[in-house]
Every structure is written in structure tokens, then in C-alpha cells.
PALUM-318955 format. One record per residue (C-alpha): residue in three letters; residue number from 1; x, y, z. Coordinates in nm, 4 decimals, always signed. Example, Ala and Ser with C-alpha at 12.3 -4.5 7.8 and 13.67 -1.06 7.14 Angstrom:
2
+------+-----+----------+----------+----------+
: code : pos :        u :        v :        w :
+------+-----+----------+----------+----------+
:  ALA :   1 :  +1.2300 :  -0.4500 :  +0.7800 :
:  SER :   2 :  +1.3670 :  -0.1060 :  +0.7140 :
+------+-----+----------+----------+----------+
***
This chain:
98
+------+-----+----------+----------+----------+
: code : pos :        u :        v :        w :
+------+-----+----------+----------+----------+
:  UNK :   1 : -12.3443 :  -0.1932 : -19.1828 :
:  UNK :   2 : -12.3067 :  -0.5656 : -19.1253 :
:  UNK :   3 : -12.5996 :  -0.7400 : -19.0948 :
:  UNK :   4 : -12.6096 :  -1.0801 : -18.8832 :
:  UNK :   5 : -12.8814 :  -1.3695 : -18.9429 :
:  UNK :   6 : -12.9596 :  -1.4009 : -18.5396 :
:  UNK :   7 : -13.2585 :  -1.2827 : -18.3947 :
:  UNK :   8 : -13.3312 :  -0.9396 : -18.2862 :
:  UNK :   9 : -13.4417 :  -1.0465 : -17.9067 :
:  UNK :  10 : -13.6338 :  -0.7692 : -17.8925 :
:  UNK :  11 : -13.7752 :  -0.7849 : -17.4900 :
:  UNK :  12 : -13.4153 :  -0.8638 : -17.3812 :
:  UNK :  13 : -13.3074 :  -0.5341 : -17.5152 :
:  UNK :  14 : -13.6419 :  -0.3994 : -17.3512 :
:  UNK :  15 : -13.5508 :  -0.4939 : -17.0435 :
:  UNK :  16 : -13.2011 :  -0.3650 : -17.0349 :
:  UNK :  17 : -13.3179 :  -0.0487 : -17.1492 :
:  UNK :  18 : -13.5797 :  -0.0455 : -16.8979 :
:  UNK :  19 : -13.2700 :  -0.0679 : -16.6038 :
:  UNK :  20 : -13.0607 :  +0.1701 : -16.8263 :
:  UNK :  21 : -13.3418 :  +0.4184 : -16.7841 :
:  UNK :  22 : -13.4718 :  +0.3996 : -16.4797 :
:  UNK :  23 : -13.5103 :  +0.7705 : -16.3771 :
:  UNK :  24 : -13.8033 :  +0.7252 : -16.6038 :
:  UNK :  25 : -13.9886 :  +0.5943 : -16.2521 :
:  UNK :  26 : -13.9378 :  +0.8567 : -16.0080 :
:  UNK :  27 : -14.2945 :  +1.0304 : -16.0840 :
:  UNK :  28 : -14.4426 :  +0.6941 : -16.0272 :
:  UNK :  29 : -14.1678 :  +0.6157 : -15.7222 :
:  UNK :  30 : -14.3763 :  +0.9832 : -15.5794 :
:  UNK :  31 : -14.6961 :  +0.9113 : -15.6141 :
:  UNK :  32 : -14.6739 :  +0.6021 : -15.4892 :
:  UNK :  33 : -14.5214 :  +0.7511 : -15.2104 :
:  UNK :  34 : -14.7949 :  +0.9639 : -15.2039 :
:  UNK :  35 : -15.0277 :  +0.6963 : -15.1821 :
:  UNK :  36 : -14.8971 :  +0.5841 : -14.8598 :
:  UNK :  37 : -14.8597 :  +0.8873 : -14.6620 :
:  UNK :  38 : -15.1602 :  +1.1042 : -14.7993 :
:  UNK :  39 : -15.3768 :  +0.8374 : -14.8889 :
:  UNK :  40 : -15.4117 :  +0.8837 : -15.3040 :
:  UNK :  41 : -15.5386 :  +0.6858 : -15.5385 :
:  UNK :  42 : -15.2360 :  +0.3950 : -15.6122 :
:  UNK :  43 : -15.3591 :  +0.4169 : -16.0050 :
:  UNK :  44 : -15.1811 :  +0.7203 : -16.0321 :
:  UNK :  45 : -14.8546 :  +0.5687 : -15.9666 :
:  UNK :  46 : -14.9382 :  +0.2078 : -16.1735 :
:  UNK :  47 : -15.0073 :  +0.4521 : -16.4543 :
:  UNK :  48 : -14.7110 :  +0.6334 : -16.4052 :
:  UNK :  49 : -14.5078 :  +0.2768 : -16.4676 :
:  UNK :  50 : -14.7491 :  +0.1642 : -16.7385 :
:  UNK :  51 : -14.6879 :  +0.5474 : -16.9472 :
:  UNK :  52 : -14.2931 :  +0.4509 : -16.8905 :
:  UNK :  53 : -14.3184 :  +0.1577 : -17.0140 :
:  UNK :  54 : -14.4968 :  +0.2642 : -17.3286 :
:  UNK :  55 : -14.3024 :  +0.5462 : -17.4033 :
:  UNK :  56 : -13.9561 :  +0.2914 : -17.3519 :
:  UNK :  57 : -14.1595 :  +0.0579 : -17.6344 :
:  UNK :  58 : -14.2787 :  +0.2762 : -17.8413 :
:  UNK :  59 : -13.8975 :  +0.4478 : -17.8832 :
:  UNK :  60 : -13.7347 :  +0.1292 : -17.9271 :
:  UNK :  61 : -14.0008 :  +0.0532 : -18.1893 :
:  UNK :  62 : -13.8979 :  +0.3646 : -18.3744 :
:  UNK :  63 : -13.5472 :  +0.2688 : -18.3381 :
:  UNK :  64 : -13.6152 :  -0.0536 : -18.4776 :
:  UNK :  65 : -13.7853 :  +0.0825 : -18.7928 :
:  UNK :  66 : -13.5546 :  +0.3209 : -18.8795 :
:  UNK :  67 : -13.2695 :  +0.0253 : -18.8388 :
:  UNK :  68 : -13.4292 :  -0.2125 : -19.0766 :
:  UNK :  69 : -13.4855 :  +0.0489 : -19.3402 :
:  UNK :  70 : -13.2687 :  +0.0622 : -19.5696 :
:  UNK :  71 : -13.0345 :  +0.3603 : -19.7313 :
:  UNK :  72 : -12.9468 :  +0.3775 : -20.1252 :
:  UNK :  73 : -12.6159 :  +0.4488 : -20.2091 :
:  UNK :  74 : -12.5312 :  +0.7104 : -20.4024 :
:  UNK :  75 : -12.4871 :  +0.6799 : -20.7684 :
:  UNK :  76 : -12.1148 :  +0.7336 : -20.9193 :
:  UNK :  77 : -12.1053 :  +1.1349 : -21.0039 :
:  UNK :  78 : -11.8689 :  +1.2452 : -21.3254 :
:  UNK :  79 : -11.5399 :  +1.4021 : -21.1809 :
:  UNK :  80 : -11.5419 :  +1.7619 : -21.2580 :
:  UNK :  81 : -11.2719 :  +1.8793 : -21.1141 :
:  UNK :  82 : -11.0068 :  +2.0583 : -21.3713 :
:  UNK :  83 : -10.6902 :  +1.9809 : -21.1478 :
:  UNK :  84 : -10.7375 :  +1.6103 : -21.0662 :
:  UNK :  85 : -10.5723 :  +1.4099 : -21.2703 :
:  UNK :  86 : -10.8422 :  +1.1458 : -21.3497 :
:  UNK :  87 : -11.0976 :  +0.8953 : -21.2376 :
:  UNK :  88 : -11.0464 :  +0.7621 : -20.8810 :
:  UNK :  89 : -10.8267 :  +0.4975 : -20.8642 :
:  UNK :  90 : -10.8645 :  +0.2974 : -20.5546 :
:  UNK :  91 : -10.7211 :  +0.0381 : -20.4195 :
:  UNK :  92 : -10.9251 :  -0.2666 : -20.5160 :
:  UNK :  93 : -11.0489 :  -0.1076 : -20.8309 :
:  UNK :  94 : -10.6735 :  -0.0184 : -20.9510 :
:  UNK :  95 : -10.6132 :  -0.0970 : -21.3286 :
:  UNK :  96 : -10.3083 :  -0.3433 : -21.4478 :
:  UNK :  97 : -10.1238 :  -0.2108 : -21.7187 :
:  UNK :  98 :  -9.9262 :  -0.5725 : -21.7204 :
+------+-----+----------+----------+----------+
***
């Protein structure tokens, strides 16, 4: 995968996820809804947004680890097969017989 030398803007990508995911608020939309007609506690509902908004970070965090770590590539196995006819030959690696 290419990598590019800008920065990762991390809380602009936060915040587009945050609209891309906003059925994430409709327990807190309720109990702040709640609050108004039967007289709740409002903390339910500002917890509701602050749990959403921790469990948005702490995914994209994860996402971000597992993108900056890296994979090894596999090491060149032996051919084994009886019926091919050789090593690969591809087609930057092809050999010249000039």
C-alpha cells in the first residue's frame, strides 16, 4: 500500500465519521427527550453523547494502529510442482538470453 508523507488529520476524519454515524445518538436524542417531557436527569443523555463519542475514538484508534503496523512479506518458497516448467518468470524479472 502506498504510503504518502502528509499528515494523518486525525479529528477531521473524527468528525466526518461522527456525521457518517450518527444513529449512534438516538439513545441520547431519547433521553433527552425524556428529560423534557418526564423530567429526568439531562446527564443521562450528555452521557449518552460522551459514550458515542468514545466508542467513535476509541475504534478509529484501533483502526489507526492496525494501519501503521506493518505486514512482512512472505519469503520466496522452492517451486515444487512436477508439471511446471520452471522458476517464475515474470515480467520485470524476465532473463535475456541476448
Amino acid at each position: 500500500m502506498r504510503r504518502t508523507n502528509r499528515c494523518g488529520n486525525f479529528f477531521m476524519v473524527l468528525l466526518i465519521n461522527m456525521m457518517l454515524n450518527l444513529e449512534g445518538l438516538i439513545p441520547a436524542a431519547i433521553l433527552i427527550a425524556l428529560h423534557f417531557f418526564f423530567d429526568i436527569s439531562i446527564w443521562w443523555g450528555v452521557g449518552a453523547v460522551v459514550a458515542w463519542v468514545l466508542y467513535l475514538l476509541i475504534w478509529m484508534l484501533i483502526f489507526k494502529w492496525v494501519g501503521t503496523s506493518s505486514s512482512t512479506p512472505d519469503i520466496p518458497k522452492e517451486n515444487k510442482n512436477p508439471y511446471s516448467s520452471g522458476p517464475y518468470v515474470g515480467k520485470y524479472n524476465q532473463k535475456n538470453d541476448e
